[in-house]
N, C-alpha and C positions, 0 to 999 in steps of 0.2 A: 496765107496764114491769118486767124482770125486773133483780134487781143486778146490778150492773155488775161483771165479772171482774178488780178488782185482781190483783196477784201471787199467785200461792197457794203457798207451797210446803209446807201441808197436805198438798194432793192430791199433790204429788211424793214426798212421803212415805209416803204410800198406796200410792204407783206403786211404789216402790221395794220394800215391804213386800211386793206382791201378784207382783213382779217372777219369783218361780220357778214359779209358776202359769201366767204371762204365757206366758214360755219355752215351759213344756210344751207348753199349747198349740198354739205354733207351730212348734213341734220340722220339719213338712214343709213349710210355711206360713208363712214370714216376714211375708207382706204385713201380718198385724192389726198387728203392732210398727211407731211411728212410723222416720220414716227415721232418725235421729238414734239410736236405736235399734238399727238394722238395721245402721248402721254402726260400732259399737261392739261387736256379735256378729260384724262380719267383723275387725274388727280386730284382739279378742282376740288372744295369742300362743299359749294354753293353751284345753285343752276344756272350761275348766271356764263354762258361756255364761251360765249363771246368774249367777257372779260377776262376769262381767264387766259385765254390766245392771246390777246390784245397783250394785258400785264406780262403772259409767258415772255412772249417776243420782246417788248420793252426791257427784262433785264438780259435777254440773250442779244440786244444791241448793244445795251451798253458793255456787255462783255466784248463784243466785236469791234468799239469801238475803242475800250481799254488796249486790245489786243494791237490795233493799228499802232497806237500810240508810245504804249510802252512796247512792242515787238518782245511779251513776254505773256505767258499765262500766270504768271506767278501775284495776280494781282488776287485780292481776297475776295468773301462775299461782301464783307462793308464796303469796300470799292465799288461792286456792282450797284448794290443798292444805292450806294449813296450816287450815284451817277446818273442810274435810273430815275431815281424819285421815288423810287417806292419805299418798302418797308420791309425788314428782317420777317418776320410774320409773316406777312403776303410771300414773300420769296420762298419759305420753305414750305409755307401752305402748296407753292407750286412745283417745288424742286425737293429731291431730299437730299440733296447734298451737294459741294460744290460739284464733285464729280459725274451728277447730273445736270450741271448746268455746262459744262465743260464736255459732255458728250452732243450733247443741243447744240453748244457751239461749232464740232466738232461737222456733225451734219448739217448745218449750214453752208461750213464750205464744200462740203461734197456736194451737196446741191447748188450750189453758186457754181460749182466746175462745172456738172454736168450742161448748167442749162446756158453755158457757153460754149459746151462744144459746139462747133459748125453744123449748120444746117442739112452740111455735104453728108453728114453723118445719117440722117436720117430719109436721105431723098434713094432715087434706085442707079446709086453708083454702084458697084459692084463689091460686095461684101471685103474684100483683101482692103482693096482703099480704104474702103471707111474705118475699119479697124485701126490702118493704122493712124488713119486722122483723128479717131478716137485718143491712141494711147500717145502721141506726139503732142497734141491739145493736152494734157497729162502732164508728160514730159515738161512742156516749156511753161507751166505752172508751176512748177517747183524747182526748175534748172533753166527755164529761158534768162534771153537778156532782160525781161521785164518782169522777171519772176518777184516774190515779194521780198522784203530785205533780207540778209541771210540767217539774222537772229530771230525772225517770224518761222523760216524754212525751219530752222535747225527744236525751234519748239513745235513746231508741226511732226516732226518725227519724234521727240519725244513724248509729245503728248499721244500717239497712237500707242505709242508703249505702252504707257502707261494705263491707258483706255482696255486694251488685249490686256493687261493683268486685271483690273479693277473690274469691265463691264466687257469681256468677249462679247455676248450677246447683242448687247448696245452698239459694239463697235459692227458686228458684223450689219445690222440693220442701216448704221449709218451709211454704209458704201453698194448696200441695196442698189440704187439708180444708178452708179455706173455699173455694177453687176448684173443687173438687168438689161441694160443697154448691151454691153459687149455679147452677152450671150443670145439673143436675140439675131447680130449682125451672123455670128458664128452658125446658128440656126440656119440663116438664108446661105452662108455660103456652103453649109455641107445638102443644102436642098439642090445648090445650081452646080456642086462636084467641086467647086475651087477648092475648098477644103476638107480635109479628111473625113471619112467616116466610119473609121476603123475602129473609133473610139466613140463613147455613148454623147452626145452633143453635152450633157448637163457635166460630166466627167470631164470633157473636153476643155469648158468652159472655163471652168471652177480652177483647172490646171493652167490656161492660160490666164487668168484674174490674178490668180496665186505668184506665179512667176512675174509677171509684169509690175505686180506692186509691189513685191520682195524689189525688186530691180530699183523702182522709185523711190522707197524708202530710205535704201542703202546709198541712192543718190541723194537723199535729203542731206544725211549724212555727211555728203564728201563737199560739203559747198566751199567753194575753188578749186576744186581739182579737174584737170586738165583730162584726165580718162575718163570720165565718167559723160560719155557721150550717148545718144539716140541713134544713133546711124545702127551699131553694135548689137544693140537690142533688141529693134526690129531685124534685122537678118537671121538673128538668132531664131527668134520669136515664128518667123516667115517659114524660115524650113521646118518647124516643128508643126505649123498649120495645115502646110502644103498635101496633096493627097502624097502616099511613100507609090516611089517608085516600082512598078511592078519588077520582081525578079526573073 
């Protein structure tokens, strides 16, 4: 079992740091830049797009870093700002609302999960396994024993709420990279028969995405409670995958 992706804002610091490289790169090519990203280089006022990433990421640390610290999102924009260094002005030149900066945050940890899952995930184990090493790396992010404290957990499922009423749109892009990932895995296994394909793979997918995070949600939810296990889940999950018995 690989650790478990606490907060990082290490690696955001990284990101920030490698942030003009990032750019160039994508100077014709936006797609490698996360969305939350993408929308901060359209939003800019000035050409300057480096800065704007750079500044972007600076107050979406300091929110990650508020976030560790108080184990609440309830912290303001003058918090951020004043954290960051920056300025009221600059911040909504870049954000328009806290709500978008609380989505930015929001896909960072989806991107900080993904790019902890195991490497076992993406090499040629055989499609069942990796899935579930996929949704169990998941799992033990938000209900392992090194999962984050329970008051971080318990605003993590509130804040998706809240996200699904205020920014569906926003939210569904944030969870993009593990929804691409799984569906991909699922791709391979209805190519080699392990799993069904009775059903259209994109429909397949979308239904197991759906369920699995309905399921981790509602464990965000239950932090202490004794049922709310993995074992249960994947079995479930497993016979729904599995090709159906011929009659």
């Amino acid at each position: 079992m690989s650790e478990n992706p606490n907060i990082d804002t290490e690696n955001l610091e990284t990101t920030v740091e490698n942030s003009e490289t990032t750019v160039e790169n994508a100077s014709s090519d936006l797609s490698d830049l996360s969305s939350w990203e993408q929308r901060m280089l359209e939003r800019s006022l000035d050409s300057a797009r480096v800065q704007a990433l750079a500044r972007s990421g600076e107050f979406v640390h300091a929110a990650l870093a508020l976030l560790e610290e108080e184990g609440s999102v309830e912290f303001t924009v003058q918090d951020v700002v004043q954290r960051s260094g920056g300025s009221l002005r600059r911040f909504y030149q870049l954000f328009s609302s806290k709500d978008d900066l609380v989505l930015a945050l929001f896909e960072e940890l989806i991107t900080q999960l993904v790019e902890h899952i195991p490497a076992a995930v993406h090499a040629g184990a055989p499609p069942l396994d990796r899935l579930e090493i996929c949704v169990r790396t998941f799992w033990d992010f938000v209900r392992g024993e090194d999962a984050p404290p329970a008051k971080i957990v318990r605003d993590m499922a509130a804040l998706h709420n809240q996200l699904a009423a205020n920014r569906p749109e926003g939210l569904r892009l944030a969870w993009d990279p593990l929804r691409q990932l799984i569906a991909g895995i699922i791709a391979d296994g209805v190519a080699d028969e392990s799993i069904r394909s009775d059903i259209e793979v994109e429909d397949l997918s979308e239904l197991f995405f759906d369920v699995s995070l309905a399921s981790h949600l509602f464990a965000l939810g239950r932090v202490g409670a004794t049922h709310a296990r993995f074992d249960p889940l994947w079995a479930f999950c497993l016979g729904a995958l599995r090709p159906p018995l011929e009659g």
